[in-house]
N, C-alpha and C positions, 0 to 999 in steps of 0.2 A: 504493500500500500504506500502512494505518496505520502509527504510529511506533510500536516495541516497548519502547522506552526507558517506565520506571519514571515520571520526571520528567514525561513528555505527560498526566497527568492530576492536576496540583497546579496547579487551574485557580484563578483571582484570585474574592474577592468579597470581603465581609463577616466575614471572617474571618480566622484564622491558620493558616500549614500548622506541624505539625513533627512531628517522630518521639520514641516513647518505649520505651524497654525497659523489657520486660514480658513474664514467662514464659519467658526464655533470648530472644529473638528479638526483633527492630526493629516494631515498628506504628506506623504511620503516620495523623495523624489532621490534622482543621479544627477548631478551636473558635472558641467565641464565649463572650460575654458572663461572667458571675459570680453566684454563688451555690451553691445546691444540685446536684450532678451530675448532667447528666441522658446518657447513654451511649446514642448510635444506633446501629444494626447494621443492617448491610442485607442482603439477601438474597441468590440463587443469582443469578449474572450482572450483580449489580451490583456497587458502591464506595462509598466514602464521599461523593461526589457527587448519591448516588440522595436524599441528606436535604439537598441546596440551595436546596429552597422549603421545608424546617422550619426549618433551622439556623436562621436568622435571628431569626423569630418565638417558637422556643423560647426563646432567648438574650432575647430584649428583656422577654418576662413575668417575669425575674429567675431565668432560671438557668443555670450555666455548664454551656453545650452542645457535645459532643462529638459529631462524628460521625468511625468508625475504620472504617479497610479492614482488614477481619478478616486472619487469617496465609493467604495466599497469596492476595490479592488487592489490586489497584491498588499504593499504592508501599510496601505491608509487604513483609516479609521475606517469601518461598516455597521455604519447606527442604523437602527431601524426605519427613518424615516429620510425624505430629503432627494426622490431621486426625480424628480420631475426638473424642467426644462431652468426655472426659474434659479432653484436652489444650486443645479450640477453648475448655472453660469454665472453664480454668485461665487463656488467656489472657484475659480478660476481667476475672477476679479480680485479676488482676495488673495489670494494665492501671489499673483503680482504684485501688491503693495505691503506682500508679508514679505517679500525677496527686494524691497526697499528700492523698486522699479517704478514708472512712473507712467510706460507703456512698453507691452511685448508683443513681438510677433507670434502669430500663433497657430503651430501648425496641426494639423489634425486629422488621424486617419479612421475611416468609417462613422461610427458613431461621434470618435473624437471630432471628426473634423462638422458635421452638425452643430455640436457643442461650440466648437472655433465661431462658428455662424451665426448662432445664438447670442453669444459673448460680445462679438461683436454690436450687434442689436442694441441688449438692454444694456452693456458695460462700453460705450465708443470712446471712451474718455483713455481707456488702460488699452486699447488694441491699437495697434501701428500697422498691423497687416495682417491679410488669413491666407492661406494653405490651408489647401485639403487630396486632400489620398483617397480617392475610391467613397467620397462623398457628395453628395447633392446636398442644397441647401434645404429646410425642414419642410418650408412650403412646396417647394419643386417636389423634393420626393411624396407627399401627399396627393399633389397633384396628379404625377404620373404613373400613382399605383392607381388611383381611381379610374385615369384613363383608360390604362392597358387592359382591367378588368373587364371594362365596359367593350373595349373593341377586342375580342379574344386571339383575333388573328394577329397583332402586335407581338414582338418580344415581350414577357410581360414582365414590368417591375414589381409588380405584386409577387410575384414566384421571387424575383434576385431577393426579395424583403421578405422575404419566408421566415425566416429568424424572427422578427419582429414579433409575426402571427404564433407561432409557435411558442414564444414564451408566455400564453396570455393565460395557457391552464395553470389551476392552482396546482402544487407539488411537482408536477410531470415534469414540469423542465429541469427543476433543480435537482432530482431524479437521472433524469437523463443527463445532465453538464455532469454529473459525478461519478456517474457508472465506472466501474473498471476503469480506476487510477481516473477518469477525467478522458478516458479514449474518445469520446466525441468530441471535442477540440480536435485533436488530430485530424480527425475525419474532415471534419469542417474547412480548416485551413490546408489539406488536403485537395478538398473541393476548390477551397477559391485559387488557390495557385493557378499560374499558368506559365505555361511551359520552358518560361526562361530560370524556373529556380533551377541551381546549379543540380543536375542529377534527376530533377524531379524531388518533391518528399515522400512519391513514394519507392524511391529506391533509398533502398536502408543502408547501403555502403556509403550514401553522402551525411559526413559528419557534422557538418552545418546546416543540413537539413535536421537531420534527426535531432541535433541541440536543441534547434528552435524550438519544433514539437515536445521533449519531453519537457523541456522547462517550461511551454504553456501551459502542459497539463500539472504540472505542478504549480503553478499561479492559480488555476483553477480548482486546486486540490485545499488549497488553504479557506479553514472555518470560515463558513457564511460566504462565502465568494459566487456559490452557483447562485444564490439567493437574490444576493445584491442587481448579479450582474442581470437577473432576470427583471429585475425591479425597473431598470433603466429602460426596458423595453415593453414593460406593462403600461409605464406612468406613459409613452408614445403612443400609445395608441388608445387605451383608455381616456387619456385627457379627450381624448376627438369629440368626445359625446358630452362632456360637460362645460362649465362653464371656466374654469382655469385654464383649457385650452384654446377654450375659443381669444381668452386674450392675451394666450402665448401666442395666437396664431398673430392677433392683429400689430402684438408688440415686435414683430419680425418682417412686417409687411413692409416699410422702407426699406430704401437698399441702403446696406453700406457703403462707409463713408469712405473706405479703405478701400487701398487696391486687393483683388484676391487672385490669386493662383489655384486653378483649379487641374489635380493632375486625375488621370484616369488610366489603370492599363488593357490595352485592348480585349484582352481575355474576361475581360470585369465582369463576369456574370450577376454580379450583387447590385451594381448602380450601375445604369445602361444611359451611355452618352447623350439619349434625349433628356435626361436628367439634368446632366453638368449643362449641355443648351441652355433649357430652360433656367436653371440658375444661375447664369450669368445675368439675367436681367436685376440681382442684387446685387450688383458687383460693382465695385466703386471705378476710377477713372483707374489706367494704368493696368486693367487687369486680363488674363490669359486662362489660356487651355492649352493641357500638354495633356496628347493619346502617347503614351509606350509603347511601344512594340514589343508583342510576346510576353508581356506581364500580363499576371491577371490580379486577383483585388488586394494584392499586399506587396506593393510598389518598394517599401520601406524594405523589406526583408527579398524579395526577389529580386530589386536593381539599386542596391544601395548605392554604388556611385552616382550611378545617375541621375538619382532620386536627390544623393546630397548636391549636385553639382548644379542640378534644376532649382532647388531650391534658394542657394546660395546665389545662384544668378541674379534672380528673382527680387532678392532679399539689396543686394549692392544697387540696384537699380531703382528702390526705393526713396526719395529725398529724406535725408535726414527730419525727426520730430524732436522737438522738446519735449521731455514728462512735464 
């Protein structure tokens, strides 16, 4: 059996581990290097570990790189309450001004980079720029699942968003994220790969393939984790029918103010490029779209160079802000 303990995923490299409060609660992050903030977020199933082939490379172009395990995930805090839209981009806001920052850029993969979007939203004050990894914006992906539903002969975004629907049963999911050591991670990011991971993940001879995998399933394996992370994905879809989301939806409805970088890898079966289309129309002056070639929804871990090399481009092209 994996180890549930918090501590089995404050794994050694190039960096520093430690915790900061922020928003009432402990976050737990890695940084690197100095300069302008740059704030990773990672996605549904993953940690702060999912950005161990960025950290580095972001941090040495000259700037000081964070990568945080959101609130109930890896070795932050996972209080019972707190995962809806409002609270995850409060932490984040706070998060910044607990790191004695004034604005960060903010990049963010899947879920994270939603979260990036949101932040941007109701916090403009603390954001300098958004990136996103295999994300659409909250209203676009809403949009384009109800589309696809409706016209069934489309790709459907409702299927790439299957995760979402599927955590909506009580027990079954957190059930299923725990099963046997947390093997559905594996499967999952298995699934979303595309074809440029070195080896594939699923050939077992590739050693950095298989790291990534077990140490997910060991972020996943830690107390409360399948819980929380399921929570992130109820309070999305749930909110739709009540009244906190109708004025999540409306507090999202200007575009931002920020340039945004929107990457996507062609294999993306999770967020499907009419997606990132359509969310460009929240997209502030200065902003882009990059398809990869032969990646599919985990840009960060299948083209890390790339990935940092896009970014950083991205990021120097930016006019300097004042906090």
């Amino acid at each position: 059996m994996l180890p549930s303990d918090p501590s089995a995923v404050l794994f050694d490299g190039p960096w520093r581990h430690r915790d900061v409060s922020a928003n009432g609660i402990r976050l737990h992050l890695a940084e690197s290097g100095d300069g302008p903030l740059v704030l990773l977020l990672h996605g549904f199933a993953g940690f702060w570990w999912s950005w161990h082939r960025c950290l580095p490379g972001i941090a040495a172009a000259g700037h000081r790189t964070v990568a945080v395990d959101l609130r109930g995930y890896g070795s932050s805090d996972k209080p019972p309450r707190g995962y809806d839209g409002w609270t995850l981009a409060g932490d984040i806001a706070g998060l910044i001004r607990a790191l004695g920052e004034g604005r960060a850029h903010l990049v963010g993969h899947d879920w994270g980079g939603m979260l990036a979007w949101a932040t941007a939203s109701l916090h403009p004050r603390v954001v300098a720029s958004v990136t996103t990894l295999g994300a659409g914006h909250p209203l676009a992906l809403r949009s384009q699942i109800v589309r696809t539903v409706l016209r069934r002969r489309e790709r459907n975004q409702a299927r790439g968003a299957s995760e979402l629907f599927r955590s909506q049963l009580p027990f079954l999911p957190e059930r299923r994220l725990r099963r046997n050591d947390a093997a559905y991670v594996e499967r999952l990011m298995t699934r979303w790969a595309g074809p440029s991971w070195p080896g594939h993940p699923h050939d077992p001879a590739d050693a950095a393939a298989g790291t990534t995998l077990a140490r997910h399933r060991t972020a996943m394996s830690v107390r409360s984790v399948p819980h929380t992370a399921s929570e992130h994905h109820r309070w999305a879809v749930r909110s739709q029918l009540r009244g906190d989301g109708r004025r999540f939806a409306r507090a999202l409805a200007a575009p931002a103010h920020v340039p945004v970088l929107q990457i996507r890898g062609e294999h993306d079966e999770c967020v499907l490029a009419n997606t990132l289309r359509e969310s460009a129309r929240w997209a502030g002056r200065g902003s882009s779209l990059r398809t990869f070639p032969a990646v599919g929804h985990l840009p960060q871990l299948e083209a890390p160079d790339v990935t940092v090399a896009t970014v950083t481009g991205f990021l120097r092209g930016i006019r300097p802000v004042s906090g």
